[in-house]
N, CA, C, O and CB atoms as a CASP TS submission, in Angstrom:
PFRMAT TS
TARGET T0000
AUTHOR 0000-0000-0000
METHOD Language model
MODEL 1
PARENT N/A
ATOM      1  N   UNK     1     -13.869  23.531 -63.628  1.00  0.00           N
ATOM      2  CA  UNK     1     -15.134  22.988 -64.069  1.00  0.00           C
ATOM      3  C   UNK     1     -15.730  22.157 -62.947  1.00  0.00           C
ATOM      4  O   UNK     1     -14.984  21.288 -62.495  1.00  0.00           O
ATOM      5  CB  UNK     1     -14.961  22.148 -65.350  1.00  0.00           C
ATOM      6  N   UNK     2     -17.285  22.298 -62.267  1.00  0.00           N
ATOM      7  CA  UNK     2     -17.859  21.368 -61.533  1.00  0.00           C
ATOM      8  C   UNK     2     -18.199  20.230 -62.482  1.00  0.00           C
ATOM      9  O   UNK     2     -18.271  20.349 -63.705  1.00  0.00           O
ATOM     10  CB  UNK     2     -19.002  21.917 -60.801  1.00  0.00           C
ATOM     11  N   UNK     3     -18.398  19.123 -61.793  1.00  0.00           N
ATOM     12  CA  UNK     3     -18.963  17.645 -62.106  1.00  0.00           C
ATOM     13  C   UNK     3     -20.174  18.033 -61.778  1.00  0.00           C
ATOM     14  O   UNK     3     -20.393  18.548 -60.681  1.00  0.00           O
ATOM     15  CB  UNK     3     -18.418  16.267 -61.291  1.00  0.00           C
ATOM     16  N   UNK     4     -21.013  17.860 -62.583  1.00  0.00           N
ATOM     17  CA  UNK     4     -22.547  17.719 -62.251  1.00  0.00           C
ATOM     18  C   UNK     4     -23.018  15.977 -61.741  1.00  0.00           C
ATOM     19  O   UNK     4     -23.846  15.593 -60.915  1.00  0.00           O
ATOM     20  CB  UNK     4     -23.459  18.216 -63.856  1.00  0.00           C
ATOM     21  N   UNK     5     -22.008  15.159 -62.715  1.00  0.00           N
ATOM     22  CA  UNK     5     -22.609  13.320 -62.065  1.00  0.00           C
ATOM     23  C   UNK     5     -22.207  13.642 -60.716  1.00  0.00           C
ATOM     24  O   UNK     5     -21.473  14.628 -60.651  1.00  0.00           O
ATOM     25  CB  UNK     5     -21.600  11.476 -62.744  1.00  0.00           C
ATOM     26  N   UNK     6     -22.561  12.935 -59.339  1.00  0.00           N
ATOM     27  CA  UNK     6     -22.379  11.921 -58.250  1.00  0.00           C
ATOM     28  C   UNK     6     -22.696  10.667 -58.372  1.00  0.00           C
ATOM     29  O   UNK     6     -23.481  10.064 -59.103  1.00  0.00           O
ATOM     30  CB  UNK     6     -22.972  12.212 -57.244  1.00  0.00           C
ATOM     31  N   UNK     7     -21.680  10.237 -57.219  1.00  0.00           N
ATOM     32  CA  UNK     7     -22.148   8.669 -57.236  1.00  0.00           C
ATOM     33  C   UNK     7     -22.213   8.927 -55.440  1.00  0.00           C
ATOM     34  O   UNK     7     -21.563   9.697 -54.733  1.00  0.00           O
ATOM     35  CB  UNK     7     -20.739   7.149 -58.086  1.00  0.00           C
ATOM     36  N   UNK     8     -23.254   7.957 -55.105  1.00  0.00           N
ATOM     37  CA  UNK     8     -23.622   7.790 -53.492  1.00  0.00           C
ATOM     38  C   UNK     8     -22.610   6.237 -52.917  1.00  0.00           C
ATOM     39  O   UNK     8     -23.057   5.093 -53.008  1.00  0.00           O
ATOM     40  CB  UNK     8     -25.782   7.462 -53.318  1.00  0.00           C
ATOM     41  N   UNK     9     -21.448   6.528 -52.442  1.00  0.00           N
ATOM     42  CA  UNK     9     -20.615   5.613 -51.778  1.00  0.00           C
ATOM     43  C   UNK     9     -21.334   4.432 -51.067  1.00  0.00           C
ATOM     44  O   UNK     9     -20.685   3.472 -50.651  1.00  0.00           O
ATOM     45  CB  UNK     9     -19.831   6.354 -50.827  1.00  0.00           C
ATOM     46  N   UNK    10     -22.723   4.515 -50.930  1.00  0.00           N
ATOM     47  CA  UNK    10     -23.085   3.251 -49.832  1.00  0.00           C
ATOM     48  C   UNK    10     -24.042   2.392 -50.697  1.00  0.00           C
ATOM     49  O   UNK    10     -24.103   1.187 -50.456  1.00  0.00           O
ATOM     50  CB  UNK    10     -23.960   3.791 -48.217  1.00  0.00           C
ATOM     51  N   UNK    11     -24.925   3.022 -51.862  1.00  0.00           N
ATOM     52  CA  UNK    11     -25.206   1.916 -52.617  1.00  0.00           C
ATOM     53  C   UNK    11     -24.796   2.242 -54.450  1.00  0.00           C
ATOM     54  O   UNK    11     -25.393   1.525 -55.254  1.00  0.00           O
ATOM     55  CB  UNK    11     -26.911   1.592 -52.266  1.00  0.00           C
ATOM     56  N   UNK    12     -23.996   3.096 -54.904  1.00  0.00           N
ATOM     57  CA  UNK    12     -23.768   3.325 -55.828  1.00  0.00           C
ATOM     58  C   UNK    12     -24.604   3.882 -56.673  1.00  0.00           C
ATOM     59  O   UNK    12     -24.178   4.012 -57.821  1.00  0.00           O
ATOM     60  CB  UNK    12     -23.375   2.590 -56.082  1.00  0.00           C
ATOM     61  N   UNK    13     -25.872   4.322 -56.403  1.00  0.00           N
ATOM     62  CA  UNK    13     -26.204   5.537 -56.950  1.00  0.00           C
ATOM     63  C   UNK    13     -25.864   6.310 -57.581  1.00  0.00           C
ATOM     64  O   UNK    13     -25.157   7.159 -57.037  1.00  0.00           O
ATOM     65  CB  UNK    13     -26.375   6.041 -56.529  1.00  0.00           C
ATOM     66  N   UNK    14     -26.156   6.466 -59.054  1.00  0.00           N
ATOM     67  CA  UNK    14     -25.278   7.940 -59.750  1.00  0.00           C
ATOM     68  C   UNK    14     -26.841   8.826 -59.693  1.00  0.00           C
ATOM     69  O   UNK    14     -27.963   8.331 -59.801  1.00  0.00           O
ATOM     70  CB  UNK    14     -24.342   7.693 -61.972  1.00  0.00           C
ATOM     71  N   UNK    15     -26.571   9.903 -59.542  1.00  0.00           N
ATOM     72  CA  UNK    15     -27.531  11.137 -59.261  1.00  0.00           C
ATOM     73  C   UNK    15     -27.183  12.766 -60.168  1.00  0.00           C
ATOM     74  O   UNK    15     -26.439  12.936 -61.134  1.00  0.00           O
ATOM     75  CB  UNK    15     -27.346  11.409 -57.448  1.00  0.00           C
ATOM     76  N   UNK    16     -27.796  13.500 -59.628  1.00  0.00           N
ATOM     77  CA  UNK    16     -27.323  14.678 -60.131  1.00  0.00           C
ATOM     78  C   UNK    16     -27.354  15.832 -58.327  1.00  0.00           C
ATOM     79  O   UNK    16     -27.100  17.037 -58.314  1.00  0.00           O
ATOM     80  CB  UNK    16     -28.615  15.212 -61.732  1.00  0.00           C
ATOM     81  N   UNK    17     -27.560  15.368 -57.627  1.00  0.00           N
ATOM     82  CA  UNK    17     -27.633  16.113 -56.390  1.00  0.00           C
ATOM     83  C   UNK    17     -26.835  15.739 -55.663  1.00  0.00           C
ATOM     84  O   UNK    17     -26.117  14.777 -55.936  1.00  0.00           O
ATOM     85  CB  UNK    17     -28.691  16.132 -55.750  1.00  0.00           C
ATOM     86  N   UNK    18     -26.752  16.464 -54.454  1.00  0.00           N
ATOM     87  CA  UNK    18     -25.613  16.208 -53.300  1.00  0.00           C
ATOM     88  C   UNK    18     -25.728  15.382 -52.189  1.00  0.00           C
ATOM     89  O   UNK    18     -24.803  15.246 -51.388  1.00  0.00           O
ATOM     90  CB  UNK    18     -25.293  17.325 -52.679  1.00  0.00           C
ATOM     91  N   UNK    19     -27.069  14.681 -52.059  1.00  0.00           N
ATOM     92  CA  UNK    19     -27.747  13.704 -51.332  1.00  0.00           C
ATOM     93  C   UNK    19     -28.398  12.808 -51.865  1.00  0.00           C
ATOM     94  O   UNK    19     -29.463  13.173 -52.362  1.00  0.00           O
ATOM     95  CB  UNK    19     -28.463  14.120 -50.615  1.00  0.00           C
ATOM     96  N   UNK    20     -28.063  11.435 -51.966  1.00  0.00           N
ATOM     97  CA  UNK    20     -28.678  10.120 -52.555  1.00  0.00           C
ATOM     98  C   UNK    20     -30.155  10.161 -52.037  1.00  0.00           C
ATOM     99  O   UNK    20     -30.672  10.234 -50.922  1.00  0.00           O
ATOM    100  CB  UNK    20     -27.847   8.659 -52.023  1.00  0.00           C
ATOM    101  N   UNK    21     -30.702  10.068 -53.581  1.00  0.00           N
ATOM    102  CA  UNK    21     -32.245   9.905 -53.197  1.00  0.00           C
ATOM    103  C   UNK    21     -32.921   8.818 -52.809  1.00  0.00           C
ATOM    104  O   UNK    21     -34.129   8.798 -52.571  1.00  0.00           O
ATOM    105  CB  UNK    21     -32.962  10.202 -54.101  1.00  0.00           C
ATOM    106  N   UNK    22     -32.037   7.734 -52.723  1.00  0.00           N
ATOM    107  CA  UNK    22     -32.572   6.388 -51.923  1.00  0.00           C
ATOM    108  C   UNK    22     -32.239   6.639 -50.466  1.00  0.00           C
ATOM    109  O   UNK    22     -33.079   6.864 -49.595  1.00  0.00           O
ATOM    110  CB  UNK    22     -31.796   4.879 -52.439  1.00  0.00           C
ATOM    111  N   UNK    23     -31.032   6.584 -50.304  1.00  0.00           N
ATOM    112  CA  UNK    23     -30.703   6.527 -48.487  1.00  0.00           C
ATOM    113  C   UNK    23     -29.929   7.479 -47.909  1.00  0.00           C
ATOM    114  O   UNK    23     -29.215   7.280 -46.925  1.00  0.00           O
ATOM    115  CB  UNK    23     -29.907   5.272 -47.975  1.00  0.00           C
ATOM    116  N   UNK    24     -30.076   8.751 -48.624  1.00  0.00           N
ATOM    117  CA  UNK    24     -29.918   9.945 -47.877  1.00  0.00           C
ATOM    118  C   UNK    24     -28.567  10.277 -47.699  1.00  0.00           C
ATOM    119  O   UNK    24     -28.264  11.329 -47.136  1.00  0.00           O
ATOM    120  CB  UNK    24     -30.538   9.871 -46.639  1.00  0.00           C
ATOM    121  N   UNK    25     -27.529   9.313 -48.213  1.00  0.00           N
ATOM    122  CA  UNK    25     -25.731  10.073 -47.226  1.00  0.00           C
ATOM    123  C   UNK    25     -25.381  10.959 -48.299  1.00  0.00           C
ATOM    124  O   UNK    25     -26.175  11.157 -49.219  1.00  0.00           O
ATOM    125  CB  UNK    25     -23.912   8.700 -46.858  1.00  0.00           C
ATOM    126  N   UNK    26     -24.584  11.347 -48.266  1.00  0.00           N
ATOM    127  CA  UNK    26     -23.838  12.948 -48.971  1.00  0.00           C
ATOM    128  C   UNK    26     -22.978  12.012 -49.860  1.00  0.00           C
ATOM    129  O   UNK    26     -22.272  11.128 -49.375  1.00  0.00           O
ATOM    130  CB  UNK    26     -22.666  14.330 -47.683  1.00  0.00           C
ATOM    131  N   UNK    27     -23.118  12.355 -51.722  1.00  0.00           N
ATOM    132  CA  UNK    27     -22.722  11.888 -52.680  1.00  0.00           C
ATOM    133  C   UNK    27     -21.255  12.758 -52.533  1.00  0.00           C
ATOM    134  O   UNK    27     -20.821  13.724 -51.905  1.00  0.00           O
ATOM    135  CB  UNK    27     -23.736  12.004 -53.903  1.00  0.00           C
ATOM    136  N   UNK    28     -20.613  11.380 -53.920  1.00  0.00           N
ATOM    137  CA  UNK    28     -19.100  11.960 -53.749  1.00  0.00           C
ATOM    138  C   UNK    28     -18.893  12.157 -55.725  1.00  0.00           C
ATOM    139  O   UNK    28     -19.532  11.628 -56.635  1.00  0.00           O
ATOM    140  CB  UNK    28     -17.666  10.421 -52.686  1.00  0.00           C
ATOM    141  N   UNK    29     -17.980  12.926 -55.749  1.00  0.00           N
ATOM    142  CA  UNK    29     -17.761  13.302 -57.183  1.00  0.00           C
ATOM    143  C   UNK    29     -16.621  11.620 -57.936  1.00  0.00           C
ATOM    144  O   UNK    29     -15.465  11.361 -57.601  1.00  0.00           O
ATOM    145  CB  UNK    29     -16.682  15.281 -57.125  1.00  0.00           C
ATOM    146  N   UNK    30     -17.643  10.674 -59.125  1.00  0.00           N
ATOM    147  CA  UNK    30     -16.806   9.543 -58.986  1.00  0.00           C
ATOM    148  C   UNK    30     -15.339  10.035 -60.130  1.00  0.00           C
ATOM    149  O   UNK    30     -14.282   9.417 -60.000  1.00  0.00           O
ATOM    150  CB  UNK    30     -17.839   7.957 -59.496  1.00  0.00           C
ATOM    151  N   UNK    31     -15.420  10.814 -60.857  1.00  0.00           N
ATOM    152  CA  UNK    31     -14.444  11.718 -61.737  1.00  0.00           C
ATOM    153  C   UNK    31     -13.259  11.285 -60.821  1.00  0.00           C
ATOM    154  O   UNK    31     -13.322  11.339 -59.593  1.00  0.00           O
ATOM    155  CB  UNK    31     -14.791  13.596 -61.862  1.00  0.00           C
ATOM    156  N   UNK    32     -11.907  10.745 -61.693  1.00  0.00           N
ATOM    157  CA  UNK    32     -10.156  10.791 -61.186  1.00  0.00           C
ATOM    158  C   UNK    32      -9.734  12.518 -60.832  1.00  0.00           C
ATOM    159  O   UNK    32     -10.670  13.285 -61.054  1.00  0.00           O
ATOM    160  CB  UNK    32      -8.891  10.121 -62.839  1.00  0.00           C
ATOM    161  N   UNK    33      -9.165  12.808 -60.604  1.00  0.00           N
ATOM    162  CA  UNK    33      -8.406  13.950 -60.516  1.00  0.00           C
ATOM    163  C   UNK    33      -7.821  14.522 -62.056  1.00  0.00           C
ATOM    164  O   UNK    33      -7.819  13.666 -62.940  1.00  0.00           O
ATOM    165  CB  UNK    33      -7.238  13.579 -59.497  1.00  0.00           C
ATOM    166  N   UNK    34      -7.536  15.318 -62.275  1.00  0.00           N
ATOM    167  CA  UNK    34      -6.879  15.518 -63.296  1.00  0.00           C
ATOM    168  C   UNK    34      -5.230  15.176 -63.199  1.00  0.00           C
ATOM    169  O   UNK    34      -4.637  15.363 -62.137  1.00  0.00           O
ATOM    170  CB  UNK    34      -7.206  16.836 -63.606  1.00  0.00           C
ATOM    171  N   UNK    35      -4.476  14.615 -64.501  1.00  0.00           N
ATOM    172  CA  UNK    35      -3.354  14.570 -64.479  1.00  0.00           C
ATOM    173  C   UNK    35      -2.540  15.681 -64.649  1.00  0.00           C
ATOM    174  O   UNK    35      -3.093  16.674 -65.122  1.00  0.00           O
ATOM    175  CB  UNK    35      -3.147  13.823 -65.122  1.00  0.00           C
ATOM    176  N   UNK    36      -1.298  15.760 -64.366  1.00  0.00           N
ATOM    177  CA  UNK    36      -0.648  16.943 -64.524  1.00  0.00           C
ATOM    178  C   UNK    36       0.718  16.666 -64.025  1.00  0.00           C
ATOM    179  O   UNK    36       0.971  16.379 -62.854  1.00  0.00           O
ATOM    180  CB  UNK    36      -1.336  18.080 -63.838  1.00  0.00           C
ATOM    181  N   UNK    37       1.973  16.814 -65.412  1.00  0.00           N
ATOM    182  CA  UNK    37       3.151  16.288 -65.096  1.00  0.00           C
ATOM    183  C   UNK    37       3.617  17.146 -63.728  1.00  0.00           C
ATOM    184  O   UNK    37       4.229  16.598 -62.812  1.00  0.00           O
ATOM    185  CB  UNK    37       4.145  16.378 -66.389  1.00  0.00           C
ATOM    186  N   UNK    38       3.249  18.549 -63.713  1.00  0.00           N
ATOM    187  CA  UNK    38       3.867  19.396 -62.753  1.00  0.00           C
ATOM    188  C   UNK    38       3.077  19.009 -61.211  1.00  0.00           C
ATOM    189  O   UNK    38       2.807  19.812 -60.318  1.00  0.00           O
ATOM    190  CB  UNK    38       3.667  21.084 -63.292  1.00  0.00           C
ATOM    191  N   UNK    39       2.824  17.577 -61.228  1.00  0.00           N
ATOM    192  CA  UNK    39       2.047  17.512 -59.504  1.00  0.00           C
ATOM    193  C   UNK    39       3.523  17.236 -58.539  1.00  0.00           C
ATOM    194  O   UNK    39       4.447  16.423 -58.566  1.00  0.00           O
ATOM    195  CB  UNK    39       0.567  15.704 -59.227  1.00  0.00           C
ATOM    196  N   UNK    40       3.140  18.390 -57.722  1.00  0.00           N
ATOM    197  CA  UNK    40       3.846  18.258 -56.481  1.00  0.00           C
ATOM    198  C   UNK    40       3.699  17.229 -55.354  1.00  0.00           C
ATOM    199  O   UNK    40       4.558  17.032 -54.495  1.00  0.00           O
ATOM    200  CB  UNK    40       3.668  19.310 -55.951  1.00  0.00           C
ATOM    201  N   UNK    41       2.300  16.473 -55.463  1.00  0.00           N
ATOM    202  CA  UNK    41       1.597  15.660 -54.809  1.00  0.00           C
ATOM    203  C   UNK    41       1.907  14.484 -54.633  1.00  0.00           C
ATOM    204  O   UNK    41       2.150  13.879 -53.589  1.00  0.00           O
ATOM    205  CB  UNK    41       0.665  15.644 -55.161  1.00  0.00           C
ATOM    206  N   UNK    42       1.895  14.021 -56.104  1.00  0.00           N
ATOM    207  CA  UNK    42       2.413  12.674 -56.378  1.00  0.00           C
ATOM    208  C   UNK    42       2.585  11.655 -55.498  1.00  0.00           C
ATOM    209  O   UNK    42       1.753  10.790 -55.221  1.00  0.00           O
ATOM    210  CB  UNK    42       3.469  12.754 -56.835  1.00  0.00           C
ATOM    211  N   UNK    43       3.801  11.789 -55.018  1.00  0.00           N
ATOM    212  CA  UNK    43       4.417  10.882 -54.237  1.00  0.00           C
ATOM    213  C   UNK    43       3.619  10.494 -53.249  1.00  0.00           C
ATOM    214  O   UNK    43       3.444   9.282 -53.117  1.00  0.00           O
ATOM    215  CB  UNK    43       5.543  11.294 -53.768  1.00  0.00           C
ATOM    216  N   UNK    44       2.833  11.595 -52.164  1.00  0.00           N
ATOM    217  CA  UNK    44       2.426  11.451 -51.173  1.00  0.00           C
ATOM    218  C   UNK    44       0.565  10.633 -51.105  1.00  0.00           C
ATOM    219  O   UNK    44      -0.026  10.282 -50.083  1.00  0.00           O
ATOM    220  CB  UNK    44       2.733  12.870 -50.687  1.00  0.00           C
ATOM    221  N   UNK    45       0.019  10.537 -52.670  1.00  0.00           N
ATOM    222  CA  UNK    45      -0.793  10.081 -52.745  1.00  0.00           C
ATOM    223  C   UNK    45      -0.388   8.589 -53.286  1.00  0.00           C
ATOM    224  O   UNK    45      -0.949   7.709 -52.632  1.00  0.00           O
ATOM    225  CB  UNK    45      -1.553  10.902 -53.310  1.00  0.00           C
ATOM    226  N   UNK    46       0.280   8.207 -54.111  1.00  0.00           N
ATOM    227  CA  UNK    46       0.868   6.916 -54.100  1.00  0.00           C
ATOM    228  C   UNK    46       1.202   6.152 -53.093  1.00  0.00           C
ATOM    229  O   UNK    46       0.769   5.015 -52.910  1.00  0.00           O
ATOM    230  CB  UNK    46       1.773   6.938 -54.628  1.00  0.00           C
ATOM    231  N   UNK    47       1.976   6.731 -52.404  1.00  0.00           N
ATOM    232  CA  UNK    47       2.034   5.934 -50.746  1.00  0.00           C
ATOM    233  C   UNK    47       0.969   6.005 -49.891  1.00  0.00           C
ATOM    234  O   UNK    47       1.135   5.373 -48.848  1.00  0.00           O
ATOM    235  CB  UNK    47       3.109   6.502 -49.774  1.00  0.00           C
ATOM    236  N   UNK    48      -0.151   6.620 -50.017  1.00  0.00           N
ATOM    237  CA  UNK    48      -1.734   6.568 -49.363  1.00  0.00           C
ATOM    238  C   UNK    48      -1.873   5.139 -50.080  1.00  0.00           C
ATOM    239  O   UNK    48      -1.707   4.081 -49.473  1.00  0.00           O
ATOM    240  CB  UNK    48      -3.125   8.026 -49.918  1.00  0.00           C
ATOM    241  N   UNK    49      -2.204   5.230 -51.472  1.00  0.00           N
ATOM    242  CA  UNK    49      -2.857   4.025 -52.113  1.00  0.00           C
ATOM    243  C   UNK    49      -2.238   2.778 -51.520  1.00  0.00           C
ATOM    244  O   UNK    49      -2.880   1.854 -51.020  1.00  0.00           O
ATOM    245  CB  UNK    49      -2.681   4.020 -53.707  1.00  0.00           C
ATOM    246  N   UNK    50      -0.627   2.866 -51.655  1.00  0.00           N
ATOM    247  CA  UNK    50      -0.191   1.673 -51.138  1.00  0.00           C
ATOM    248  C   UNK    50      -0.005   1.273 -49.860  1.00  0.00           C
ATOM    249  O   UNK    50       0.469   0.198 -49.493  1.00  0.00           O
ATOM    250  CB  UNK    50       0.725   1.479 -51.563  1.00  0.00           C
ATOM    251  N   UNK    51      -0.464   2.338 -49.068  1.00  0.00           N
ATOM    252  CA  UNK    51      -0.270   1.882 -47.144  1.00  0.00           C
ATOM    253  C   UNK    51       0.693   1.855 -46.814  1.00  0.00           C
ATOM    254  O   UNK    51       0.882   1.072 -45.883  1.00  0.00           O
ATOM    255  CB  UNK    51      -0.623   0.596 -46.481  1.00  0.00           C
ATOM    256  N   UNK    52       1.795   2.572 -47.272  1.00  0.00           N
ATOM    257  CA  UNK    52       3.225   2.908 -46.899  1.00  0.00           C
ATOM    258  C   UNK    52       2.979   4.072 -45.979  1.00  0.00           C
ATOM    259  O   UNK    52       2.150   4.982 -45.984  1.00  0.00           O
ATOM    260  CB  UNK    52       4.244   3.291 -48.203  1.00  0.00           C
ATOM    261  N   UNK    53       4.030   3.722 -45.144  1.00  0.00           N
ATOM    262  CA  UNK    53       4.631   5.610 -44.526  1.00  0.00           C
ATOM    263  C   UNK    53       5.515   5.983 -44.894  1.00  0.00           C
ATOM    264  O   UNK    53       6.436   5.288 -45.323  1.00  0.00           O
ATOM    265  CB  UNK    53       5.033   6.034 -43.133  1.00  0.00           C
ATOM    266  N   UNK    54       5.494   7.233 -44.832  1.00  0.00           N
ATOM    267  CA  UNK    54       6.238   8.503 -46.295  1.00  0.00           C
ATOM    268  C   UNK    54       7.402   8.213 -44.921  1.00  0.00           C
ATOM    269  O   UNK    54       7.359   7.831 -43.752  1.00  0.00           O
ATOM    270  CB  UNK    54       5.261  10.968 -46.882  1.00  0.00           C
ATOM    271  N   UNK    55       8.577   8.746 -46.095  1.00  0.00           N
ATOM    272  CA  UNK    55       9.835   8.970 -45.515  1.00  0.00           C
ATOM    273  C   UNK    55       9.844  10.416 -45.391  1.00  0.00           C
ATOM    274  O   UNK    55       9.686  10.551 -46.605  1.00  0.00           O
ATOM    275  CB  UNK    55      11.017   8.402 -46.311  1.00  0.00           C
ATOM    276  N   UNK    56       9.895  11.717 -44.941  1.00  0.00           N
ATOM    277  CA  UNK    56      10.499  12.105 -45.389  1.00  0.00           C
ATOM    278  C   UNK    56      11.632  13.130 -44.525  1.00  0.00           C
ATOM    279  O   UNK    56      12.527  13.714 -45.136  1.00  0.00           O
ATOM    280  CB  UNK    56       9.767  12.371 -46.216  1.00  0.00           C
TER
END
């Protein structure tokens, strides 16, 4: 499924297009990811959030 909302990262703008109609930068989708017990990912995005380096 696409997200039709954006939000524009530099003044928070929610829109329906791919370019903020105030100041022009390229909108981002503000929607989480979907959950899913079977993520292979996991780990490696948790240690992004927390500013760790991965062991592995």
């Amino acid at each position: 499924m696409k997200w039709k909302l954006r939000k524009c990262p530099i003044d928070g703008t929610y829109t329906l297009k791919d370019n903020c109609p105030i100041c022009g930068s390229k909108t981002i989708v503000p929607h989480p990811p979907r959950f899913s017990p079977e993520d292979k990912f996991v780990k490696y995005r948790l240690e992004m959030k927390k500013g760790r380096k991965l062991n592995c």
